[in-house]
C-alpha positions in Angstrom: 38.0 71.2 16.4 38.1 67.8 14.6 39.2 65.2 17.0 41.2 61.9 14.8 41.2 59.8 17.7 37.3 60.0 18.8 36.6 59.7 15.0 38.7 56.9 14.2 37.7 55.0 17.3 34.4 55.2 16.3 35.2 54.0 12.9 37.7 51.1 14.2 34.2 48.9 15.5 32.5 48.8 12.1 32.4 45.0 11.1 33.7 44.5 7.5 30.9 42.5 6.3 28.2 45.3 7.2 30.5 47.5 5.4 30.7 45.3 2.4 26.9 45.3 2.6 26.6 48.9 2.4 29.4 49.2 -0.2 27.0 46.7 -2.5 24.1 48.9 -2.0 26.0 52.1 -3.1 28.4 50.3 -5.5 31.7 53.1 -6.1 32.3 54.5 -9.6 35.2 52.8 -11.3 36.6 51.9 -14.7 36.3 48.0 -15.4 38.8 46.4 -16.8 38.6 45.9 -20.7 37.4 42.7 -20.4 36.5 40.2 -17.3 36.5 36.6 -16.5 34.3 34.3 -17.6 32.2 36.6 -19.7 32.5 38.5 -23.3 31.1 41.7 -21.9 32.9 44.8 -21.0 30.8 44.9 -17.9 31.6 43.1 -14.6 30.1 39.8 -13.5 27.7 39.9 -10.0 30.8 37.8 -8.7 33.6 40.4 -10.2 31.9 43.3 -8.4 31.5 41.3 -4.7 35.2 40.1 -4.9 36.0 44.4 -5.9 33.8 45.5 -3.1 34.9 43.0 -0.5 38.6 44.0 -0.9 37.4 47.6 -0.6 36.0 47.2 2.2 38.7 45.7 4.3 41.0 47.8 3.0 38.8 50.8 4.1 37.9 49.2 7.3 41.3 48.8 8.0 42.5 52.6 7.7 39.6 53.3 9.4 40.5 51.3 12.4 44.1 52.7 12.6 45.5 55.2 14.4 43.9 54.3 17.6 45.1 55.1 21.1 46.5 53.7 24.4 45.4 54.0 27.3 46.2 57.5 29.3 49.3 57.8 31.1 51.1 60.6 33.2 53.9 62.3 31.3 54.4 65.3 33.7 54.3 65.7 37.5 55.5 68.7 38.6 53.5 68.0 42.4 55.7 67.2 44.9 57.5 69.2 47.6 60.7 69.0 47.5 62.4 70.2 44.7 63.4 73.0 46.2 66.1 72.1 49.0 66.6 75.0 51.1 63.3 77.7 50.8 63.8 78.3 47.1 66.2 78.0 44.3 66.8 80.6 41.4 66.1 79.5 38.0 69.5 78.7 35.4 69.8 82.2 33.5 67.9 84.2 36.1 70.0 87.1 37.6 68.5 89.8 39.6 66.0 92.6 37.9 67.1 91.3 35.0 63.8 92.2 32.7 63.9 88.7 31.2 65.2 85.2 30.9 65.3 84.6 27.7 63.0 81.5 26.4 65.0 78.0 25.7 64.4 74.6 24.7 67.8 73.7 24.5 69.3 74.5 28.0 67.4 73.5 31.0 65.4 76.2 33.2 65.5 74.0 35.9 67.7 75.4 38.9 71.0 73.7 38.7 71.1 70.4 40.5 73.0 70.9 44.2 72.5 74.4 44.1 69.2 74.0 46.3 67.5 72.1 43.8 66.8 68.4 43.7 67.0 67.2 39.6 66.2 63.5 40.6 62.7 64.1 41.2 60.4 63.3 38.3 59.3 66.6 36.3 62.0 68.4 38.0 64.1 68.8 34.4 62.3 71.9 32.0 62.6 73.9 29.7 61.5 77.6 29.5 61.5 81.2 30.3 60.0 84.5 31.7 60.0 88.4 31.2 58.2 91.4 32.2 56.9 94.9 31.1 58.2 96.5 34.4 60.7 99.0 35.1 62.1 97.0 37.8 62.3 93.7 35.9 62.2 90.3 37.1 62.2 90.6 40.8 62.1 86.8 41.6 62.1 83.8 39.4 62.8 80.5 41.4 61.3 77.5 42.5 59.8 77.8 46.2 59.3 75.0 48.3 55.9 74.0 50.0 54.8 76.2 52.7 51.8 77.8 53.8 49.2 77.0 51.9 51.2 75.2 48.9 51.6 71.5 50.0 53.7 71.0 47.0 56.6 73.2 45.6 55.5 75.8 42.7 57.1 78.1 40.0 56.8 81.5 40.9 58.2 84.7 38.7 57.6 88.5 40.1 58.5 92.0 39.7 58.4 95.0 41.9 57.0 97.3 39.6 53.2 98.2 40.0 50.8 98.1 37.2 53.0 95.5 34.8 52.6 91.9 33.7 54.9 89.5 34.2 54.7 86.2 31.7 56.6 82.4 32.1 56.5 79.4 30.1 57.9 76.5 31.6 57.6 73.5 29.0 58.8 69.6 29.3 59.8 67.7 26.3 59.1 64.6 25.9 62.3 62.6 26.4 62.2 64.1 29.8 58.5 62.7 30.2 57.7 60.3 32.9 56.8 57.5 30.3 55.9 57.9 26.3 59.7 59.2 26.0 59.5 57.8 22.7 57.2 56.9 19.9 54.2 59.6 18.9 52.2 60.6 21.4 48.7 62.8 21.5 46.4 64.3 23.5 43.1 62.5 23.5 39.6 63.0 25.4 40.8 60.6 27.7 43.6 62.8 28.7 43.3 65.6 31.3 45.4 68.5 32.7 45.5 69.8 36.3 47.3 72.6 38.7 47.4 74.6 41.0 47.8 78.5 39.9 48.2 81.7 42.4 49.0 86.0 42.1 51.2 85.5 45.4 49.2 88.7 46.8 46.1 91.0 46.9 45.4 92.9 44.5 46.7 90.5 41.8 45.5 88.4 39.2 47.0 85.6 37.0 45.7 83.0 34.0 47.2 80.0 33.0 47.1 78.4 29.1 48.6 75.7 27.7 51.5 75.3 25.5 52.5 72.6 23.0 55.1 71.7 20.4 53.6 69.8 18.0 55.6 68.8 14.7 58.0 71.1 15.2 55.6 74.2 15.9 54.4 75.4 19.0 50.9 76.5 19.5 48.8 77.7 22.6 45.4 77.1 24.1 43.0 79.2 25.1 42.7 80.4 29.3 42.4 77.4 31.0 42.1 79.2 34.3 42.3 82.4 36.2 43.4 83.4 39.9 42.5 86.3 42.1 44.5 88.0 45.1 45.8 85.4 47.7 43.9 82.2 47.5 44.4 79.4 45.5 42.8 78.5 42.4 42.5 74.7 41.8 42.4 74.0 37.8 41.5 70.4 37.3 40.5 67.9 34.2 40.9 70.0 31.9 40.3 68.4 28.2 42.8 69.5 25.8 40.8 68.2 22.6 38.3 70.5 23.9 40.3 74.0 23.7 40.5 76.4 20.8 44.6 76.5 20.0 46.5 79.7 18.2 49.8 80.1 16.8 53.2 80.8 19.5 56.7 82.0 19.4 58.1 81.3 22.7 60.9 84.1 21.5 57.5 86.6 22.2 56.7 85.3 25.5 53.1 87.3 26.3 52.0 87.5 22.7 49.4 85.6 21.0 49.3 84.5 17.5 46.4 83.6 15.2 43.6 81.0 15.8 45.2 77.8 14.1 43.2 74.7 12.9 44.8 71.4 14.0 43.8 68.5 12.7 44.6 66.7 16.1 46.6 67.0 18.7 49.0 64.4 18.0 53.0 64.4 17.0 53.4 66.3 20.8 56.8 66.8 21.5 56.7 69.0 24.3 53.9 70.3 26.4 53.8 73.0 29.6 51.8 75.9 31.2 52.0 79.8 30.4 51.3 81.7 33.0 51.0 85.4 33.8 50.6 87.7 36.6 48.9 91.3 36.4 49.2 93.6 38.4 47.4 96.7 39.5 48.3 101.2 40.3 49.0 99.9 43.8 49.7 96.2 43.3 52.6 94.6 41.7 52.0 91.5 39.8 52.8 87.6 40.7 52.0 84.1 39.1 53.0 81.0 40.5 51.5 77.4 39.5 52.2 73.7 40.5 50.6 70.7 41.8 51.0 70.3 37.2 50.0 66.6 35.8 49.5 66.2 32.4 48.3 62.9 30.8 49.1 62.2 27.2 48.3 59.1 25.2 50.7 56.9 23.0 49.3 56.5 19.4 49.5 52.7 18.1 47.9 51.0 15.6 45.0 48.9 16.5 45.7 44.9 15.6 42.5 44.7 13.8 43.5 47.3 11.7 46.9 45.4 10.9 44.6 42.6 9.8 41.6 44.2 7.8 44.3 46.2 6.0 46.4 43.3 5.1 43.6 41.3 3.8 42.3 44.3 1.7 45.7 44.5 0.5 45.9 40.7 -0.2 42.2 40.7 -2.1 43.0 43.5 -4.3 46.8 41.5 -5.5 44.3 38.5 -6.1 42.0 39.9 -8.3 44.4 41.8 -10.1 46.2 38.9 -10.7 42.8 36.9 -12.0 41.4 39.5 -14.1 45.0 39.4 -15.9 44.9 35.4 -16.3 
């Protein structure tokens, strides 16, 4: 995948005068003007083509240098113990071997606040959803606190039934983020993605992906991580410039679309884990994940970009306006 930031940052040190060097070396095609200052040919003076080349090349250098990025903050934290009061609390929409919550960005997942739940603490307010293949349905879908070996509280969905799957998606969007709750913001290399991720049992197994909403579509990442039977499975750094992404409906929780090309991974307005539990003839399955922090960047333009574009700008107004005088 073709990564804007690392390409642009790279092209954002290029000092305009080498650029205008190489530019007069390996002059660009263009129409001149029917006729040019201080001379009766049709063809440019040496002076004509330096001032052209010059304000192409800040111009250029200027693009080139946009775009860039800040420096890498923490936009989700879903690692602390206690959000869950009293043991655990049951997710909004969840009722009892129900075979699915049905996915939503518009009402909160989140347990309701007082109702052994704690909404104040930061990444405690999501958006999401879960469902399962068993007969049973969901047999738990809640927030459990720390205990055992979980030192922080985690998101756990099951069902009773042996030999199913049981899927979740919990997302956060971005005016719920810790900071960047405004403005564009994109996953760079800088940026990095850890949790925690468990079957709840023997016998079990789970994987975790990523999940974005970017421009108005959602998309997913390849596995990011897999857990077996009872212990723990520590997922940490992971790069999400360096993942292969597919097309995602959330309405189709355990299906996954088509490899999609992105040309970055900027314009995020939401980003979260999918997770899902397997289970086996004699097992039934589990997933739970916490200890999440995701880091996202904020894209600004660079002030040297401001700069060599405005003087780009400024050059080409001038000579247009001399080669009219």
């Amino acid at each position: 995948m073709r990564k804007r930031h690392a390409r642009l940052a790279g092209m954002s040190s290029l000092h305009p005068p080498l650029i205008a060097d190489d530019v007069c070396r390996n002059p660009p095609t263009m129409k001149p003007p029917a006729a040019f200052p201080d001379s009766s040919s049709t063809r440019p003076t040496a002076r004509w083509r330096c001032m052209m080349k010059t304000a192409a090349c800040f111009l250029v250098a200027g693009v080139a240098a946009s775009g860039g990025a800040a420096e890498a903050a923490v936009v989700v934290s879903f690692h602390s113990g206690g959000y869950a009061l009293t043991r655990y609390a049951h997710m909004s929409g969840y009722t009892s071997d129900t075979s699915s919550v049905p996915y939503s960005d518009t009402s909160y997942l989140s347990p309701p606040d007082g109702s052994n739940y704690n909404r104040s603490l930061p990444g405690a307010l999501f958006y999401g959803g879960a469902a399962t293949d068993g007969a049973d349905g969901l047999t738990t879908y809640r927030v459990v606190e720390a205990s055992g070996t979980w030192t922080v509280d985690r998101i756990y969905a099951t069902s009773s039934s042996v030999d199913a799957t049981v899927t979740q998606v919990v997302v956060w969007k971005q005016e719920d983020f810790l900071e960047l709750t405004t403005g564009e913001v994109a996953f760079d290399s800088t940026t990095k993605v850890s949790l925690t991720l468990a079957t709840g049992g023997s016998g079990r197994t789970a994987t975790a992906r990523l999940v974005i909403q970017r421009s108005g579509d959602y998309y997913i990442s390849e596995v990011i991580g897999t857990a077996s039977g009872t212990p723990l499975s520590s997922i940490a750094n992971v790069d999400p410039t360096q993942l292969d992404w597919f097309q995602y409906d959330p309405a189709n929780l355990a299906v996954i679309g088509t490899q999609a090309t992105l040309p970055d991974l900027a314009g995020l307005t939401a980003v979260g884990i999918w997770a899902k539990g397997t289970g086996t003839g004699t097992a039934a399955p589990g997933v739970a994940f916490g200890g999440l922090t995701v880091e996202a960047v904020a894209v600004v333009p660079e002030p040297g970009a401001v700069v060599l574009t405005g003087l780009g700008l400024l050059g080409l107004v001038a000579i247009r306006r001399y080669s009219g005088a």
